[in-house]
C-alpha positions as CSV (number, residue, x, y, z in Angstrom):
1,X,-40.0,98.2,3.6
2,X,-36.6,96.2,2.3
3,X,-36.9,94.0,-0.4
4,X,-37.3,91.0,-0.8
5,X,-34.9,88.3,-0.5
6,X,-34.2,86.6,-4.1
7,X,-34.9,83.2,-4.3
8,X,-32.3,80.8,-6.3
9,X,-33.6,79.5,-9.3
10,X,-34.3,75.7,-9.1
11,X,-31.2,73.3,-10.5
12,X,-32.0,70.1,-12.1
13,X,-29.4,67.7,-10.0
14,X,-28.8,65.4,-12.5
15,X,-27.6,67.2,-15.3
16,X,-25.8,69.2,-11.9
17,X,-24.1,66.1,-11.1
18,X,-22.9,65.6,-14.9
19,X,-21.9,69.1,-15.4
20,X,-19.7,68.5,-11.9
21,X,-18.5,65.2,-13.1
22,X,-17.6,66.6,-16.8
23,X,-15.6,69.7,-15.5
24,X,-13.9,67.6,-13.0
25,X,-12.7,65.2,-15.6
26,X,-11.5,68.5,-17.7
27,X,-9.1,68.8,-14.6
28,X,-7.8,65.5,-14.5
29,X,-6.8,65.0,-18.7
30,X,-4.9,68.0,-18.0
31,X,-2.9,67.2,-14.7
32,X,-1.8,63.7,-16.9
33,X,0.0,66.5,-19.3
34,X,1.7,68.2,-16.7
35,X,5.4,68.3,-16.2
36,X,7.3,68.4,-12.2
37,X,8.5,72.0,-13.0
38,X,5.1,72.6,-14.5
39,X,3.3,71.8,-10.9
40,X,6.0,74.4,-8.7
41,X,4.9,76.9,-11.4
42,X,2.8,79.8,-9.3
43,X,-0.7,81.0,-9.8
44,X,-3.3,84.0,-9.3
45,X,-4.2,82.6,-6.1
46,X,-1.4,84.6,-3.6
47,X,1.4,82.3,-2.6
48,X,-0.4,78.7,-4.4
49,X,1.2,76.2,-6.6
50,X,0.0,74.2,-9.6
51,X,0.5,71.1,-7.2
52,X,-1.8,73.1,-4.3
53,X,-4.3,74.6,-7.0
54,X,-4.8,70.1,-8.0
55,X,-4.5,69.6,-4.7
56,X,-7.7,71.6,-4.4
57,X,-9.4,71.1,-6.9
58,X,-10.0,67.3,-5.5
59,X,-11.0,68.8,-1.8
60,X,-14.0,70.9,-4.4
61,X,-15.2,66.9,-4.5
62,X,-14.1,65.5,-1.2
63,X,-15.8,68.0,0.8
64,X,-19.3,66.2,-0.2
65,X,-18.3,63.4,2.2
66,X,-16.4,65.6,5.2
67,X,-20.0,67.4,5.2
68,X,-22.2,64.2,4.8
69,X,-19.8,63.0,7.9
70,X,-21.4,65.6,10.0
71,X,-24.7,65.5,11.9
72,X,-27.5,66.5,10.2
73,X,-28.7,69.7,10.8
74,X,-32.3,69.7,11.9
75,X,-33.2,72.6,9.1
76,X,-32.4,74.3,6.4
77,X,-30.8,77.6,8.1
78,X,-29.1,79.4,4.5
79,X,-29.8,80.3,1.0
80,X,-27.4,79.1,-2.1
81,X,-27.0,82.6,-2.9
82,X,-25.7,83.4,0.6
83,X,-22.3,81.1,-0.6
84,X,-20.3,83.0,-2.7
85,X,-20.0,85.9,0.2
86,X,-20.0,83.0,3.1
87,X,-16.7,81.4,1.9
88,X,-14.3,84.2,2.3
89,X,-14.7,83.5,6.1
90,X,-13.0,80.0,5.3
91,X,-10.0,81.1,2.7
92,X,-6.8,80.7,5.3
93,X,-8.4,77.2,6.2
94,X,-8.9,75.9,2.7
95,X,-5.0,77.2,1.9
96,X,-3.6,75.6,4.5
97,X,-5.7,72.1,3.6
98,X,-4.5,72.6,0.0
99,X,-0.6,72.8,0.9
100,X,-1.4,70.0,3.5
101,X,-3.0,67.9,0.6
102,X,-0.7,68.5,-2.3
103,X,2.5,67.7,0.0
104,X,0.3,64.1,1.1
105,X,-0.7,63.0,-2.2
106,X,2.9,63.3,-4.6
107,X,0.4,60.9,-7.1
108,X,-1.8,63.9,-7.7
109,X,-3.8,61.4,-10.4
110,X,-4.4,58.9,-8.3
111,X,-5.4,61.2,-5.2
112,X,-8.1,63.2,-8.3
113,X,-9.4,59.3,-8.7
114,X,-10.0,58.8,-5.3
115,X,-11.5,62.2,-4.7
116,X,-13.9,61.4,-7.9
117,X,-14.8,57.7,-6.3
118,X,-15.9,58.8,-3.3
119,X,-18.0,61.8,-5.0
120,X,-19.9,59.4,-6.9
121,X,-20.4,57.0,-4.1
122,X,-21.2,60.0,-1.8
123,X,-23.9,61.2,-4.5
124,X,-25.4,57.4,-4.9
125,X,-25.7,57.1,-1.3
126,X,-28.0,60.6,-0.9
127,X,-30.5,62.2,-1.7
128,X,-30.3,65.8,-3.0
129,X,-32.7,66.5,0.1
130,X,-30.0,65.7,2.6
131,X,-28.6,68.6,4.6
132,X,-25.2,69.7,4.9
133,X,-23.9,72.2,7.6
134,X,-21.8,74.1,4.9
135,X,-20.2,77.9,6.2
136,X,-23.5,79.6,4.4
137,X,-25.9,77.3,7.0
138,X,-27.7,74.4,6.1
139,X,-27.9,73.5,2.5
140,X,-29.3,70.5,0.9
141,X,-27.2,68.3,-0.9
142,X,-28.6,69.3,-4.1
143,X,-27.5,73.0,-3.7
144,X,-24.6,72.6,-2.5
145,X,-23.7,70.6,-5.6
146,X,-24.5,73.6,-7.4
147,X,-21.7,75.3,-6.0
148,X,-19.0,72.6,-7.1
149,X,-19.7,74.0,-10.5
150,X,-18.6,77.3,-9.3
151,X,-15.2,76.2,-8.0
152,X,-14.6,73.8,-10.6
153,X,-15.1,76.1,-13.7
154,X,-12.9,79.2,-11.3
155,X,-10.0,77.0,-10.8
156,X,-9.9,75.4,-14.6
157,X,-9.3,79.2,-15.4
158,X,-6.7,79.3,-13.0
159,X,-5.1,76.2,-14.2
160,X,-5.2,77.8,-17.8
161,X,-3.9,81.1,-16.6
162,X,-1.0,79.8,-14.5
163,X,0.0,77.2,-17.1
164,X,0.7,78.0,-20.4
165,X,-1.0,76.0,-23.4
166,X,-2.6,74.2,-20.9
167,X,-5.8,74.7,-22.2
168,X,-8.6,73.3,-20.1
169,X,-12.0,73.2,-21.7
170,X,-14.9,74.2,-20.0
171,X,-17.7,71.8,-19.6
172,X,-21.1,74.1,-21.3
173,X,-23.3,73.5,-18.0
174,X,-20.5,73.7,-16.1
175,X,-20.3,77.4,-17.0
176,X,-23.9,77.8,-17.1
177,X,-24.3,77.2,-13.9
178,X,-22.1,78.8,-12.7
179,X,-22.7,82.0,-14.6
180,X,-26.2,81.9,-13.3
181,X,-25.3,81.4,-9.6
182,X,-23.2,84.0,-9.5
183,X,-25.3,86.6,-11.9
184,X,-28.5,85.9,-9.1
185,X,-26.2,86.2,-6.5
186,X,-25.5,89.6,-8.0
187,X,-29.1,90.5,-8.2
188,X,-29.6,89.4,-4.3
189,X,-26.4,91.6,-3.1
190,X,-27.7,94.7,-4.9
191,X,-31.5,94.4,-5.5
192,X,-33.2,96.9,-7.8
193,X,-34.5,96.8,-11.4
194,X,-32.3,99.8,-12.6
195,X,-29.8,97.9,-14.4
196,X,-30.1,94.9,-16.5
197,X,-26.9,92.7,-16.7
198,X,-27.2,90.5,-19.5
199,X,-24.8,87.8,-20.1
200,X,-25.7,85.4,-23.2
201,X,-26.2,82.7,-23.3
202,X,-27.3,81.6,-19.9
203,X,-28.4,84.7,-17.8
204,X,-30.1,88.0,-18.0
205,X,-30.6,89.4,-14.7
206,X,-32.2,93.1,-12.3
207,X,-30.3,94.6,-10.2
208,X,-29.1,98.0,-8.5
209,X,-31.7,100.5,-6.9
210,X,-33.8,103.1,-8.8
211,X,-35.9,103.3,-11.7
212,X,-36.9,100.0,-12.6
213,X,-37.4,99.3,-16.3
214,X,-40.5,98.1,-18.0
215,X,-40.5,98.7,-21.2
216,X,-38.4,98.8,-24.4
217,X,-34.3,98.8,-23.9
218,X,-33.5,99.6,-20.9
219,X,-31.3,103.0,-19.7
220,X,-28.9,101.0,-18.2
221,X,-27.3,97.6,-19.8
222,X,-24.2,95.8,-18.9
223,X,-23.6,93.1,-21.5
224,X,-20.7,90.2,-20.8
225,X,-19.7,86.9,-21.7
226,X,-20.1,84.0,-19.3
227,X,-16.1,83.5,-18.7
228,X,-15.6,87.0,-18.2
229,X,-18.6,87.5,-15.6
230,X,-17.2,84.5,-13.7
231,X,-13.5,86.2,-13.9
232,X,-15.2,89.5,-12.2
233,X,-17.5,88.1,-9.8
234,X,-14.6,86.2,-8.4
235,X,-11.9,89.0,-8.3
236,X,-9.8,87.2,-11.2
237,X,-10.4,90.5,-13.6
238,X,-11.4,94.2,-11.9
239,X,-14.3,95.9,-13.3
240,X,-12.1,98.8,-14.6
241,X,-9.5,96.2,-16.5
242,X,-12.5,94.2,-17.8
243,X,-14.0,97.7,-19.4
244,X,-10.9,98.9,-20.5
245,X,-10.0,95.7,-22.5
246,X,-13.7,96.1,-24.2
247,X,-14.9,92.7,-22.2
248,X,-17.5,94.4,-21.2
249,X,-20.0,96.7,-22.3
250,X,-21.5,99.2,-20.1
251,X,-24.0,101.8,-20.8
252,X,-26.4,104.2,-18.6
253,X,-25.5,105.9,-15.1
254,X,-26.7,102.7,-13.2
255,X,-24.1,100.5,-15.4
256,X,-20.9,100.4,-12.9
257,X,-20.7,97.4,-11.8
258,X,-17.7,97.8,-9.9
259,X,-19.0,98.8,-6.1
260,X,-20.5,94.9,-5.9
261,X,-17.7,92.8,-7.3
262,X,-15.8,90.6,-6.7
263,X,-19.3,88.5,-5.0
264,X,-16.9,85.4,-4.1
265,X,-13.3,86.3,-2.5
């Protein structure tokens, strides 16, 4: 018989919504500081800008409302965890609406307001219950807000990384929840209780097939910290890199990671 399907762990929406909200603002204090030659600069992300990577960054928010525009699906048809591998089927759309936005809105500022305005009004206006037809099925609001902590917290490390000195903090629940989202999502993609991926101070997770552990410390341990374990379940560090530069620490037979990441392309 296959395993059962993890179920997500339950999010509190509110402190959701501020974590999304405090990240977001991260974003904006930083755009203020940026230069015209700093925004042409390139990034991680293939052939993107600074100015497209912004541009972005306020579609992460806007996309509440194209989603809330839609009909309502009649049931819930997906699982937050089925997200991070559902969106690679959308990456040549979102590109193209990020060059299309950041060549509309030269006031990237004022366009990140906007995007922020409607969020809010968008979030007042709903309740976490309300379905969305998002690419992994039908998601209540409230999940789906779960996964605006995942793209905001990627793309501030992509901001950092393609601007030098930038230095974009990350918001704590921000990163918790992402790190958390991602580590389950791990745990769904390669059930098992052979491995134990530990990543303090917001997850400890089971995963990969064999003998599960019961007792004492278990044979195989792989032990990160939350901006790394974001980095490799989004493809922004290999496995092999990430081991070699000692960000993480792997030990037992069971420990590579490597065969299940990136989760989010």
């Amino acid at each position: 018989m296959p395993p059962a399907k993890k179920r997500a762990r339950s999010y509190d929406p509110v402190r959701t919504r501020t974590a999304v909200l405090a990240q977001f603002a991260a974003v904006r204090s930083g755009v203020r500081t940026l230069a015209p030659d700093q925004l042409e600069l390139p990034t991680r992300l293939g052939d993107w800008t600074v100015r497209e990577l912004v541009a972005h960054t306020g579609a992460v928010l806007t996309a509440v409302g194209r989603l809330l525009a839609e009909p309502e699906p009649a049931r819930q048809d997906g699982r937050l965890l089925d997200w991070p591998s559902a969106i690679a089927a959308d990456a040549d759309a979102i590109a193209g609406t990020a060059r299309a936005l950041a060549a509309e809105h030269h006031d990237l500022e004022a366009y990140l307001a906007g995007a922020e305005e409607r969020f809010t009004a968008d979030l007042d206006a709903h309740p976490g219950s309300r379905l969305l037809p998002t690419g992994a099925g039908a998601l209540p609001l409230a999940d789906y807000l779960v996964t605006r902590t995942v793209e905001l917290v990627v793309h501030t490390d992509d901001l950092n990384d393609a601007v030098p000195g930038l230095g974009l903090p990350y918001d704590r629940q921000a990163l918790a929840t992402a790190t958390r989202l991602l580590a389950d999502t791990l745990a769904a993609e390669a059930p098992g209780g052979s491995t134990e991926v530990r990543i303090p101070p917001h997850a400890v997770v089971q995963c990969v097939a064999g003998p599960r552990h019961t007792r004492g410390t278990p044979p195989n341990v792989v032990e990160t910290d939350p901006l790394t374990w974001v980095r490799l379940a989004t493809g922004r560090i290999s496995w092999a890199d990430a081991v070699a530069a000692g960000a993480v620490h792997a030990s037992g037979e069971r420990a590579d990671l490597g065969p299940y990441l990136p989760l989010l392309r």
